[in-house]
N, C-alpha and C positions, 0 to 999 in steps of 0.2 A: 489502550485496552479494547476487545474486541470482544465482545460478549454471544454468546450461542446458548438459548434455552435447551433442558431436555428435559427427559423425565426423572432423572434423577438428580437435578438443581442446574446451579452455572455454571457454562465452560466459561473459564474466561484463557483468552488468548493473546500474547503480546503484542506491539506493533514490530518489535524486531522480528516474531516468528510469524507473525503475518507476511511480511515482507519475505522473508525467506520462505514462504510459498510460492510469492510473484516470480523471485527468481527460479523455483524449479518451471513454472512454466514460462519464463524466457527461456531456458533452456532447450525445451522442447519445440518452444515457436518455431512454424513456419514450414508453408511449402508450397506448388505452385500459386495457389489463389495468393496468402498472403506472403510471399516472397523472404527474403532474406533482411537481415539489418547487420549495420556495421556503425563504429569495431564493436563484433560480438562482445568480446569478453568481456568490455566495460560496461557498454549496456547491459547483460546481463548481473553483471556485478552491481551496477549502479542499482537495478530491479531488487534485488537482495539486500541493500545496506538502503534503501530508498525512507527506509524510518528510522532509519539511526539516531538521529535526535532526540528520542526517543527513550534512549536508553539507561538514561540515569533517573526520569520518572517511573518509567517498570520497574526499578527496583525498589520503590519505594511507594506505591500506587497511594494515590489518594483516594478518601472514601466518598462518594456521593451520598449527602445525609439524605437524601428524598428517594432513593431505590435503596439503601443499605448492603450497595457492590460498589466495587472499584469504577471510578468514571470511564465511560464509554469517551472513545477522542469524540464523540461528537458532543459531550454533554460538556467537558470542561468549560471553565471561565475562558472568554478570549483572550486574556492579559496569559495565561498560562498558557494557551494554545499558541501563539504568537511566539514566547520565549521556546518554546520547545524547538518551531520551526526555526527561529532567528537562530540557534544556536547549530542547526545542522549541517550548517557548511563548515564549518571548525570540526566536527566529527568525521565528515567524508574526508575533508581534504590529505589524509594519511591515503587516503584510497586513491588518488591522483586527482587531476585535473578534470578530465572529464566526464570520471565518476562525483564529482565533488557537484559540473554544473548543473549534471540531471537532479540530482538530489535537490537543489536547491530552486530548477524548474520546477520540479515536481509540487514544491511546496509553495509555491507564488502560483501554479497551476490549478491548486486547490483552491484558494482566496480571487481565484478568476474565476472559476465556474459555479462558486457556492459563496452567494452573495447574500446569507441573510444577516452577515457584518454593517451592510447598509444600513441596519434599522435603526442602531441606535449611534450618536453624532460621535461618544467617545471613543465607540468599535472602530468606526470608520476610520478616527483620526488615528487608531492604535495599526489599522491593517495599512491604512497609507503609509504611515512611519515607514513599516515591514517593507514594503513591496519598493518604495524608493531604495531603500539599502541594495534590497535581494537586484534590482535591475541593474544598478549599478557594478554590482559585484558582479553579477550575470553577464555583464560588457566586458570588463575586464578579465576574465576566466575567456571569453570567445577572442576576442584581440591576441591575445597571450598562445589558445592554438590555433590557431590563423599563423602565427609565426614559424610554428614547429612544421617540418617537414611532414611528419609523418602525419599529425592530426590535421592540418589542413582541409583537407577533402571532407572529415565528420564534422569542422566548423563551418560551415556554410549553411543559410537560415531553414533549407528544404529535407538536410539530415536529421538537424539537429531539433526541429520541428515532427519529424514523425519517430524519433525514440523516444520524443517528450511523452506523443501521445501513444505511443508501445508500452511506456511503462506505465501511464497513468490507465491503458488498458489492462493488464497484468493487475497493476492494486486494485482496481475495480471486480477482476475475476476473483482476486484472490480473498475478499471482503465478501463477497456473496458466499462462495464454499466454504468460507469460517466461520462465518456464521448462519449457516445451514438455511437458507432462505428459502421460504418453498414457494412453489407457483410457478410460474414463465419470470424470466427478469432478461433485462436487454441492459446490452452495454453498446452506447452510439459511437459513432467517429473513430472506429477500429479501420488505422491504415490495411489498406491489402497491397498489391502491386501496383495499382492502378487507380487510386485515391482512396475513399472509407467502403467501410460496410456497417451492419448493425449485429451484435453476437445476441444469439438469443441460448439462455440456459432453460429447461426444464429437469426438475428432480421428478426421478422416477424409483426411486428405491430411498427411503428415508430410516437408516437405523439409529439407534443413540448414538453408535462411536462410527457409520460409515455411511457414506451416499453415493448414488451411481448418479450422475448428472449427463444429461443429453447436449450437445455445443453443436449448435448450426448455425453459419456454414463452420468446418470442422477446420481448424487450424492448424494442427499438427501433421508431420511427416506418420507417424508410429499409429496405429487402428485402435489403439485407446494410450488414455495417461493415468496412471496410477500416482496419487501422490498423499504423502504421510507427512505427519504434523505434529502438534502438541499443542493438549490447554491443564490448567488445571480447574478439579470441579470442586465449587461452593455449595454446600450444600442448605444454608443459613444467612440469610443478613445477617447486615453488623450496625451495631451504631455506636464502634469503637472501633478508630482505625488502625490504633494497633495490636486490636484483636484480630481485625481484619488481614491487615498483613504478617502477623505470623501465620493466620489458616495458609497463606497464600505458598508460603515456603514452607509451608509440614509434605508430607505423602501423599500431594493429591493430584496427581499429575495423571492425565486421561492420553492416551494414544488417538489418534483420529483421524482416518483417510478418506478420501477422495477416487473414485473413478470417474473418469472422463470417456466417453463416448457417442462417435458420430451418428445422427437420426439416419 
């Protein structure tokens, strides 16, 4: 869950509908500076289901007693957080193969770059568990298209290394515009053609349900990207969760877009 203050309470937003913002902009990704990726469609596809895991906890959100909203993913227990990710490779793999590895890059991608699991000795031992499985699995998903004819050429460690971080770019874009972040915000290690860049966002029009956002350097083929969404808004703590989750599934569904535009 993905939480966005405004003036008239919280949005909250899914990780599935989060994710299927990433995938609209893989869609739109790319043009000379940041060149093309292949095979499109999975990668974009993989960008879209990349929180699939996800999905039998959104419908069932647990409450955080200490905000009296649904857990933000960064607030859950790690034993929860860990089952969620462990369980996303079982969810992808209906989506093939190579959408099945990114997903489960993605989420050993996370546990490599946000290491505050180190602090405590049982996190550690919980996140180690994880990432032994996920690497293992992660070997035999790349052996496996290494053999295929056709996948061959996207299993090799230099493709499969910058769709990892295309898409963990994309969730990072798409995490900032959901939750309506204001100020300058930078996203690092965004492949271009010709190794990274740095993306820098400024909001410049801040309404309840819309924002016009500035992305330099500009990404996209198209002279802006218009993109639509969904949350729904709380307008009340709970300190009953399943007061909390009937609000969640009554009428309260907000619309919410996005324009993107080059400085």
């Amino acid at each position: 869950m993905l939480h966005r203050l405004s003036k008239s309470g919280l949005i909250c937003i899914t990780q599935p509908h989060h994710a299927w913002l990433s995938g609209q902009l893989a869609r739109a990704w790319g043009n000379e500076q940041f060149g093309e990726f292949v095979p499109k469609e999975e990668v974009c596809l993989a960008a879209e289901q990349h929180d699939i895991g996800w999905l039998q906890w959104e419908q069932k959100p647990t409450l955080n007693p200490e905000t009296g909203y649904p857990y933000k993913f960064t607030e859950l227990p790690i034993e929860v957080h860990i089952d969620i990710w462990s369980g996303a490779k079982q969810q992808a793999f209906p989506w093939g193969r190579y959408v099945t590895l990114l997903v489960s890059l993605h989420g050993t991608g996370l546990y490599e770059r946000f290491t505050s699991w180190q602090n405590s000795a049982k996190s550690a031992q919980i996140v180690q568990n994880y990432l032994k499985i996920e690497y293992a699995f992660q070997k035999q998903i790349i052996d496996i298209l290494q053999k295929d004819k056709y996948y061959a050429p996207y299993a090799i460690p230099k493709v499969i290394e910058r769709n990892k971080r295309l898409v963990a770019t994309w969730d990072a874009l798409s995490i900032i515009l959901c939750t309506g972040q204001t100020g300058e915000q930078y996203i690092n290690q965004v492949p271009v053609t010709n190794g990274t860049t740095t993306l820098k966002l400024t909001l410049i029009e801040d309404k309840e349900y819309h924002h016009t956002v500035i992305l330099s350097p500009w990404a996209f083929e198209q002279k802006e990207i218009k993109l639509v969404y969904e949350g729904r808004m709380l307008h009340q703590t709970f300190n009953d969760e399943i007061e909390m989750q009937k609000a969640l599934i009554s009428d309260c569904w907000v619309t919410l877009s996005t324009t993107l535009i080059p400085s």
